[in-house]
C-alpha positions in Angstrom: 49.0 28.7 82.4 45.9 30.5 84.0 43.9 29.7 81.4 44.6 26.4 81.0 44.0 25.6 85.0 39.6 26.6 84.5 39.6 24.5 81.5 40.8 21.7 83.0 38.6 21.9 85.7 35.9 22.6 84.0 36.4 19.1 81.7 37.4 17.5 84.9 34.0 18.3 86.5 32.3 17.6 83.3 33.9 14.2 82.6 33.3 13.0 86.3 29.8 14.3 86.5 29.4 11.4 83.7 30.2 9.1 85.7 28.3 10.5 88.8 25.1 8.5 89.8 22.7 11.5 90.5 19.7 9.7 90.8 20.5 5.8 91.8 20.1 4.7 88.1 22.7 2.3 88.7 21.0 1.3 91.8 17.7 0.5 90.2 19.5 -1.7 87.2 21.4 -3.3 89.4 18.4 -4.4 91.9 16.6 -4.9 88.8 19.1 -7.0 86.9 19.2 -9.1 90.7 15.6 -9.8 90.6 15.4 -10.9 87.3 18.4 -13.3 87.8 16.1 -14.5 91.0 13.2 -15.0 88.9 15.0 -16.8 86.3 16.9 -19.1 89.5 13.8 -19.8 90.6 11.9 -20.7 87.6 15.1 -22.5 86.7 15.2 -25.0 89.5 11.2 -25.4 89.5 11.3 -26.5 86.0 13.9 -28.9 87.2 11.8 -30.0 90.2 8.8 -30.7 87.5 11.1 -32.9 85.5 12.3 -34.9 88.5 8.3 -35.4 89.6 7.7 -36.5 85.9 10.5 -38.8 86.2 9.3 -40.4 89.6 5.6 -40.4 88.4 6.7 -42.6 84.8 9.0 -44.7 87.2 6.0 -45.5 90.0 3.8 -45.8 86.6 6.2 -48.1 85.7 7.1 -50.1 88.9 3.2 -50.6 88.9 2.8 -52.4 85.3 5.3 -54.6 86.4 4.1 -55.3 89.2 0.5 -55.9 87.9 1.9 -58.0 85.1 3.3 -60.1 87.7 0.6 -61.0 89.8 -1.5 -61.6 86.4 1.1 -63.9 85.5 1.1 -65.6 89.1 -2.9 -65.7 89.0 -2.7 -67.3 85.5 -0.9 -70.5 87.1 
């Protein structure tokens, strides 16, 4: 039974020293991982920001044709 209790201990300390953050690895992944998923949010919602401009630009573009074609049509009476 005595010899049993320092090798348990000594698996014990070994198993949880695993699991141990020594030096802030996880820390630095984890802050890592965040600014990636920031970078990736932000490029995200600029991309769909660009597409709604698009949108609104083809849409004025297209307000504007018809409006031209109008008043050619009215200055054609």
């Amino acid at each position: 039974m005595k010899k049993i209790l320092p090798i348990f201990l000594a698996s014990l300390l070994l198993l949880s020293s695993c699991s141990v953050d020594w030096n802030d690895e996880k820390d630095k992944k984890i802050s890592e991982l965040e600014e990636k998923q920031i970078v990736s949010q932000s490029e995200s919602k600029l991309f769909n920001n660009s597409l709604e401009s698009d949108k609104l630009i083809l849409d004025n573009k297209k307000l504007n044709f018809e409006y031209d074609l109008k008043c050619q049509e009215r200055a054609d009476l």
